[in-house]
C-alpha positions in Angstrom: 78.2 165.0 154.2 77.4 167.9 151.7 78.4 166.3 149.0 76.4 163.0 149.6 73.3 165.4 150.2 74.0 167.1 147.1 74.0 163.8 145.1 70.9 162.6 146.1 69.0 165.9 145.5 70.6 165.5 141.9 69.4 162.4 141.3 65.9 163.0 142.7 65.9 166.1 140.2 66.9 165.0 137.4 67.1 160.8 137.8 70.5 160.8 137.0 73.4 160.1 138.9 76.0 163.3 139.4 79.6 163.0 138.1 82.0 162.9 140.9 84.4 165.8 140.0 85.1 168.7 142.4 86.8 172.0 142.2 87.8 174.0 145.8 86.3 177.1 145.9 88.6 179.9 145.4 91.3 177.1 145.0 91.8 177.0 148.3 92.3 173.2 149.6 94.0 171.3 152.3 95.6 168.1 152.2 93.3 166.4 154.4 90.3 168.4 152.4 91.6 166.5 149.0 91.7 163.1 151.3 88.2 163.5 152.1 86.8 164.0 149.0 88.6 161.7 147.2 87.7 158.9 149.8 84.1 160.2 148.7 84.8 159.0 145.0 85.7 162.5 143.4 88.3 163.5 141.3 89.7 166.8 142.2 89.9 169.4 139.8 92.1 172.5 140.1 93.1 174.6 136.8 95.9 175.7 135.7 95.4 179.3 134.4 92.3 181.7 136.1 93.0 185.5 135.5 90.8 188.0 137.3 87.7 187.5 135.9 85.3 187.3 139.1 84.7 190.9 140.1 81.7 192.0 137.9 82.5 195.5 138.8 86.2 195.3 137.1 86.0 193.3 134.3 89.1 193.6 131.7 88.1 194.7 128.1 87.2 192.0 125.3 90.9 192.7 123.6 92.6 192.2 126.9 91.0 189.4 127.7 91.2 187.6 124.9 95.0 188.2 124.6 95.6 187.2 128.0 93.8 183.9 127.5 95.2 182.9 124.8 98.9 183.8 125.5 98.2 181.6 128.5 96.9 178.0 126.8 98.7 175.2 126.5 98.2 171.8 125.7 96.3 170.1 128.7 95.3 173.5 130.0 91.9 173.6 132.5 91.0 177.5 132.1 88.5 179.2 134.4 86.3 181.3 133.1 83.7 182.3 135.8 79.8 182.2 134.4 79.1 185.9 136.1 81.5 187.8 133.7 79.6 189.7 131.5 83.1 189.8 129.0 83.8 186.0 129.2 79.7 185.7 128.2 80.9 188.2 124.7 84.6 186.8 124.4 83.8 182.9 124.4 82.7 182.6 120.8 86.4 183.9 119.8 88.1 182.0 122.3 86.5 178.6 121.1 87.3 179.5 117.0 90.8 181.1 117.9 91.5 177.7 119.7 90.1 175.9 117.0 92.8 177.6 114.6 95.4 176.5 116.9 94.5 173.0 117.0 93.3 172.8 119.6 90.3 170.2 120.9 88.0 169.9 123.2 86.7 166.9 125.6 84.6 166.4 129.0 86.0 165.7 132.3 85.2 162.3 131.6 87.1 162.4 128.3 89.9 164.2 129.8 90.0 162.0 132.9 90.3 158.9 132.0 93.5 156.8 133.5 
């Protein structure tokens, strides 16, 4: 029901029509939770590497975090990166180039998605 009410306040905002991808907060899902909101049309998305990013009041140093990240990609990797962390805001521009070097690319969900 949230999600339905979410769309259409989307759509009324910006006349477009919201892409149908969902993440579980906090990664934590059920079974029957995943049933649900596939049966609503979304795809689910869970990543595959998060490190501990989310408590503004700890935040790792730039080095740190940088080395951890990247000694954690791999090809097809989904990396979370929460928005609030003032060192993911500072480390980002050296995560995209360092990736870059490696050969790494870069698509949408849509791009990434598709069956």
């Amino acid at each position: 029901r949230n999600l339905k009410a979410l769309e259409a306040i989307y759509n009324e905002k910006t006349g477009r029509v919201m892409s149908k991808y969902f993440r579980f907060p906090e990664g934590n899902y059920s079974i029957e939770a995943v049933k649900c909101v596939n049966s609503l049309g979304y795809k689910t998305i869970f990543w595959s590497f998060a490190y501990d990013d989310w408590d503004n009041s700890r935040q790792q140093n730039k080095d740190k975090a940088i080395k951890k990240i990247i000694e954690n990609t791999h090809n097809g990797a989904v990396i979370l990166l929460h928005p609030t962390s003032s060192t993911n805001a500072e480390i980002l521009p050296t995560l995209i180039a360092e990736w870059r070097k490696m050969g790494y690319t870069f698509g949408t969900l849509d791009e990434l998605t598709q069956e």
